[in-house]
Steps between C-alpha positions, in 0.01 A plus 500: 500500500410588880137362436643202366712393802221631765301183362493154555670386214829300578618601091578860643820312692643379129546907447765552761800335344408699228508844683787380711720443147418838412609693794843267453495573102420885578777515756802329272387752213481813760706439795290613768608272772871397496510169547899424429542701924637257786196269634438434856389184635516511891662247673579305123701762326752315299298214468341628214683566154250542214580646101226798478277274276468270813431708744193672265369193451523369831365825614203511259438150579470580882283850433246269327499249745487732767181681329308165458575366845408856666142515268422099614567615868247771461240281308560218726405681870222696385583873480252551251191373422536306148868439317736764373867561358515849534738454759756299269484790279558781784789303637671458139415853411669672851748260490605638156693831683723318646831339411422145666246472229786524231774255649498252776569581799476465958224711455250336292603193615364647863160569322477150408565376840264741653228410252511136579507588877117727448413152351628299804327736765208549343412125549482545858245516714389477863321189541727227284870380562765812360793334530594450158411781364700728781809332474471532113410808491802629771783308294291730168590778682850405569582429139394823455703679777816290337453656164384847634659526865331846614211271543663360825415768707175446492436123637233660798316589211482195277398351890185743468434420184448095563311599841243669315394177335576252834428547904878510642678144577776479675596185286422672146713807575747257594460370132464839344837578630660188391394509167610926438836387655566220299585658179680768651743272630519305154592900410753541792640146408581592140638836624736315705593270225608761244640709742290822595418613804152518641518919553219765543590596128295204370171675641638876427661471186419699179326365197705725284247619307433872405147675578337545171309846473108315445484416861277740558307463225433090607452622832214767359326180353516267755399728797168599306441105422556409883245772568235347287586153644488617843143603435440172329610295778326688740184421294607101449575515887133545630381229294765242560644265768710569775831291309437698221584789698769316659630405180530868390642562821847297385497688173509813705782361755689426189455842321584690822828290526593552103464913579734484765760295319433706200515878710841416620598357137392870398608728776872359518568372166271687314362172333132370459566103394398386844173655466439225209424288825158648520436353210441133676174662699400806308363340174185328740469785643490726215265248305223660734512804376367353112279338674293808660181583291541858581854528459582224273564721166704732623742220645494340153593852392789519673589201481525525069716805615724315696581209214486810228794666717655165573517446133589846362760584806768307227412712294512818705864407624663470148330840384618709820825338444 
């Protein structure tokens, strides 16, 4: 199956709604992840009211999306040499230990936002007219702060992020900021409107989720991987441009901000759902490691060892139970 999606062959993409139903058939039968818990959506909780059935559907709906537009992004700007969809697979495989891939919710909807925002970014570059494509990408990034506001905090970053693809301009960070404000106040507005107040709780609230006991065991798997793609990148690095590098550079920015979010998730609430936002970044950058001659099959190994345990963890629960 991992052969089939590291080719070029579009087909492979007609296989994810067909793994996606069976992580949502697997987890109605074995109730792994509860799904039935109180949802967060940021700045638009209460807005949302959706019967179970609606909310997995939206939310398998969005995963695949999110999978397709994530694999285009990295066929589209070169980080490999030919076409692959490995990296749809990785990102519907991870994305399979967590609850947001079960039920809709601020969360995913964050990865979807961030997603499009790579996309946005990406088509900058230093010698052609950015405008567009900053402010779009800011007011990306400020849907996804709405849905998922811990990602406030880190506007200086998202800055970086856009500078690596654009010499600075006073006039385009003007736009940048306009667009990531925008939505927040659309967020503040409907805050106002219903009632709430605009409090540090929004950014420092729970999820409400419990820690499930595999963490470590994920963890395990994907440190090895992002050893083998470290080496892999290093390796597609000497041979390729200098926005490739910058490029992989963003993916990087965005991992180190999803490990901060997700430590202080862990440390104080003993939770690991905001580590899910790796996932928009760390699929690329994982895809490298398949892609090494010399360490290709043992990332493929692991990797069958990561679906077999995402598969059989149902499994495991109902028979410790």
């Amino acid at each position: 199956m991992i052969r089939f999606f590291l080719g070029n062959s579009i087909i492979a993409l007609f296989f994810l709604p067909v793994i996606i139903l069976v992580f949502q058939i697997l987890n109605n039968q074995f109730p792994y992840h509860e799904i039935e818990k109180e949802i967060n959506y940021g700045f638009w909780n209460g807005l949302f009211y959706l019967p179970i059935i609606a909310s997995q559907v939206i939310a398998s709906l969005l995963i695949l999306v999110n999978s397709i537009v994530l694999n285009f992004t990295y066929n589209n700007y070169n980080f490999q040499d030919k076409n692959s969809y490995i990296v749809s697979l990785i990102y519907v495989v991870l994305m399979s230990f967590y609850y947001s891939f079960y039920r809709f919710d601020g969360i995913l909807m964050s990865h979807t936002f961030l997603i499009l925002c790579l996309a946005q970014f990406y088509q900058l570059n230093q010698n052609q007219d950015g405008k567009q494509a900053v402010f779009n990408g800011a007011f990306l990034l400020g849907c996804a702060a709405t849905f998922h506001p811990p990602l406030l905090v880190f506007f200086p970053v998202y800055i970086f992020m856009y500078l690596l693809m654009r010499p600075f301009i006073v006039r385009e960070l003007f736009i940048f900021m306009t667009g990531f404000i925008s939505p927040i106040l659309f967020g503040i507005t409907y805050l106002k409107w219903v009632g709430k107040e605009l409090t540090s709780k929004l950014i420092l609230d729970k999820v409400g989720i419990e820690l499930h006991k595999d963490f470590i065991i994920i963890l395990v798997f994907i440190l090895i991987l992002l050893v083998l793609s470290a080496i892999g990148i290093r390796n597609r690095i000497i041979q390729s441009s200098n926005r490739l590098k910058k490029q992989i550079q963003m993916l990087w920015l965005l991992i180190l901000v999803a490990i901060i979010i997700g430590s202080i998730d862990l440390y104080f609430y003993q939770q690991i759902e905001r580590f899910s936002l790796l996932l928009v970044s760390m699929p690329i950058i994982l895809s490298f490691s398949f892609l090494n001659k010399r360490y290709g099959a043992l990332a493929t190994v692991l990797f069958y060892l990561t679906i077999a345990y995402a598969v059989i963890k149902f499994f495991l629960e109902q028979t410790l139970a």
